[in-house]
PAVEX-673004 format. One record per atom (N, C-alpha, C): residue in three letters; atom name; x, y, z. Coordinates in steps of 0.05 Angstrom, whole numbers, padded with zeros to 5 digits. Each point is the difference from the previous one (the first is absolute). Example, Ala and Ser with C-alpha at 12.3 -4.5 7.8 and 13.67 -1.06 7.14 Angstrom:
REM PAVEX-673004
    r   a       X       Y       Z
  ALA   N   00264  -00114   00156
  ALA  CA  -00018   00024   00000
  ALA   C   00018   00024   00000
  SER   N  -00007   00021  -00014
  SER  CA   00016   00024   00001
  SER   C  -00015   00022   00014
//
This chain:
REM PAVEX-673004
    r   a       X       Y       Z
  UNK   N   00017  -00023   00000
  UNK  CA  -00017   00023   00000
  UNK   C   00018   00025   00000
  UNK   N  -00006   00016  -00022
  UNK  CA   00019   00028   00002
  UNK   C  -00015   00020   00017
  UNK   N   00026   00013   00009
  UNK  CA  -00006   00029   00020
  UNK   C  -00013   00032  -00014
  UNK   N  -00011   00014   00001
  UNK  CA  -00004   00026  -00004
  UNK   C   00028   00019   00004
  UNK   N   00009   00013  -00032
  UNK  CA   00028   00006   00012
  UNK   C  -00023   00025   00008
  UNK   N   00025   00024   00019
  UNK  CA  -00010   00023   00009
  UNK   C  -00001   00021  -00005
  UNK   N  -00016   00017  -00015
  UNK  CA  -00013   00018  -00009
  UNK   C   00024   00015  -00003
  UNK   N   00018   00005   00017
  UNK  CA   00028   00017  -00005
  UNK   C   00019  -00013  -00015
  UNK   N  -00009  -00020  -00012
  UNK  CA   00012  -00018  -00033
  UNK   C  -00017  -00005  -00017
  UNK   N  -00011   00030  -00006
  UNK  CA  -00009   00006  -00030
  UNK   C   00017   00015  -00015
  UNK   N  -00005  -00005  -00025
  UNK  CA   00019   00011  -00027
  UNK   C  -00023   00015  -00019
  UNK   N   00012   00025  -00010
  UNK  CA  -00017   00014  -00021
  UNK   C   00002  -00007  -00023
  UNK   N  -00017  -00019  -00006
  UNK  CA   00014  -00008  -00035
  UNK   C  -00028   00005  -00020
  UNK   N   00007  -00005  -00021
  UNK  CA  -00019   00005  -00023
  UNK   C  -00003  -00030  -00005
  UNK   N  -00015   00003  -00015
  UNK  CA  -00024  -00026  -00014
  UNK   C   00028  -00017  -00005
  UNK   N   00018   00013  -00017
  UNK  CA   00019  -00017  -00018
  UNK   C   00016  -00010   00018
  UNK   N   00018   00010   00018
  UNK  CA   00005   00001   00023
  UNK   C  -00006  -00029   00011
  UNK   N  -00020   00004   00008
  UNK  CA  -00013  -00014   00023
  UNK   C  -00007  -00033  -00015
  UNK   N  -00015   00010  -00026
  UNK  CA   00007  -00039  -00007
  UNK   C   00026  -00009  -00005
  UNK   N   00018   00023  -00006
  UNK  CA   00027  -00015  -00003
  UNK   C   00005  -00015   00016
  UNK   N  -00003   00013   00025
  UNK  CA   00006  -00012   00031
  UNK   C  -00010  -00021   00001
  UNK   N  -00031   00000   00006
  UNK  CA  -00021  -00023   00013
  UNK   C   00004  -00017  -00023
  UNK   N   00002   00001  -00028
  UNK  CA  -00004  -00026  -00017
  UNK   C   00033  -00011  -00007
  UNK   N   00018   00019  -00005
  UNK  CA   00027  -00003  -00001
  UNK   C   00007  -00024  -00017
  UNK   N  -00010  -00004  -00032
  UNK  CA   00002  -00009  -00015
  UNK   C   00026  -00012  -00011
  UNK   N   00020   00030   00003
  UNK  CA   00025  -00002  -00001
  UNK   C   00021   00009   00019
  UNK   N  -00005  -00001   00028
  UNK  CA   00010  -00007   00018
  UNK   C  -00007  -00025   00019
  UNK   N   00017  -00010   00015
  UNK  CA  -00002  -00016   00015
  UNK   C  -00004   00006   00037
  UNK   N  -00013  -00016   00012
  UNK  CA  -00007   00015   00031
  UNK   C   00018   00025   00004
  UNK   N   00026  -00021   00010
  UNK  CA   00019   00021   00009
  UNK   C   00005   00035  -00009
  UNK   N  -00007  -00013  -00033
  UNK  CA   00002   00030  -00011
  UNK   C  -00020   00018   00005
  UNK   N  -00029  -00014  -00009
  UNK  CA  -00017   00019   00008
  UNK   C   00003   00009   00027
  UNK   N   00005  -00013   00032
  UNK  CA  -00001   00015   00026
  UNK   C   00014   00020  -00002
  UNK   N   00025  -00005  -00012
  UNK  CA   00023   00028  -00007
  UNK   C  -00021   00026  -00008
  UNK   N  -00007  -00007  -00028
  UNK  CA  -00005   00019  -00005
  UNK   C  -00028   00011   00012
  UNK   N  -00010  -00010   00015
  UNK  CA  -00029   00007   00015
  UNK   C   00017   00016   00028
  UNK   N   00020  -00011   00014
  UNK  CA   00022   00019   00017
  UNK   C   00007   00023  -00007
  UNK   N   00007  -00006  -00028
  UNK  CA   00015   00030  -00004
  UNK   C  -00026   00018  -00008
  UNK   N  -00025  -00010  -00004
  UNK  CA  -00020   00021  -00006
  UNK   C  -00015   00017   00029
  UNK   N   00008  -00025   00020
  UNK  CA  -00012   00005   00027
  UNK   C   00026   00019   00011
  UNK   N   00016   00008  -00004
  UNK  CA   00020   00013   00012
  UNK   C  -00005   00029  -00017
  UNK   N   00000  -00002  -00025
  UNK  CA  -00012   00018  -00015
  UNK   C  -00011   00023   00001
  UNK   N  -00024  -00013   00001
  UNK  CA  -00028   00014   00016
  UNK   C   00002   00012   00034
  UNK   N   00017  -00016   00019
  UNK  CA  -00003   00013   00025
  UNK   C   00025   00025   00000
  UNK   N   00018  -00006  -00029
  UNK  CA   00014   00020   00006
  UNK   C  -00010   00031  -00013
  UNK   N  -00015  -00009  -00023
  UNK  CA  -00027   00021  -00008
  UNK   C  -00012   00017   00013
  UNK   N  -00005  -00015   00025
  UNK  CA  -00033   00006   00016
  UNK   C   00020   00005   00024
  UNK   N   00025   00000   00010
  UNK  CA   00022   00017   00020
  UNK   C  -00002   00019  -00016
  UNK   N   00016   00015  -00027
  UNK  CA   00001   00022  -00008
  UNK   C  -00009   00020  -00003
  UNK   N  -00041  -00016   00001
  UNK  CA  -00012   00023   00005
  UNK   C  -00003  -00007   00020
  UNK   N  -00004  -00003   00023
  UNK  CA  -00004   00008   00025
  UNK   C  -00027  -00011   00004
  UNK   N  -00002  -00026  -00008
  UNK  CA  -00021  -00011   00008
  UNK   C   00004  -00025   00021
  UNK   N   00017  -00004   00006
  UNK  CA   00012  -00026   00016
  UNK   C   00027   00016   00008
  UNK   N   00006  -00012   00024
  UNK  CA   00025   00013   00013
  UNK   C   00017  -00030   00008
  UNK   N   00019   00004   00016
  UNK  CA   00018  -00019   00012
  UNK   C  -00014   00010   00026
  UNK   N  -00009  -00021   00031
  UNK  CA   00011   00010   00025
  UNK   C   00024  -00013   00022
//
């Protein structure tokens, strides 16, 4: 049974984006988590710059 990841590991992606990820036709697991990481790091570093999320 899989877990609910946590809301503070979402990624902003587009349509294209996003099935690349979830269907990953031409990547393999490992690759797609990569690149679903680097989208989730992405985005929170996005949403730091404007000043919508902080560090405490």
């Amino acid at each position: 049974m899989s877990q609910k990841a946590s809301d503070c590991l979402t990624a902003a992606l587009c349509s294209d984006c996003h099935g690349e990820i979830d269907n990953g036709r031409d990547m393999n697991r490992d690759e797609r988590r990569a690149r679903m990481n680097d989208a989730i790091v992405r985005t929170l570093d996005q949403l730091a710059r404007r000043g919508l999320v902080r560090a405490v």
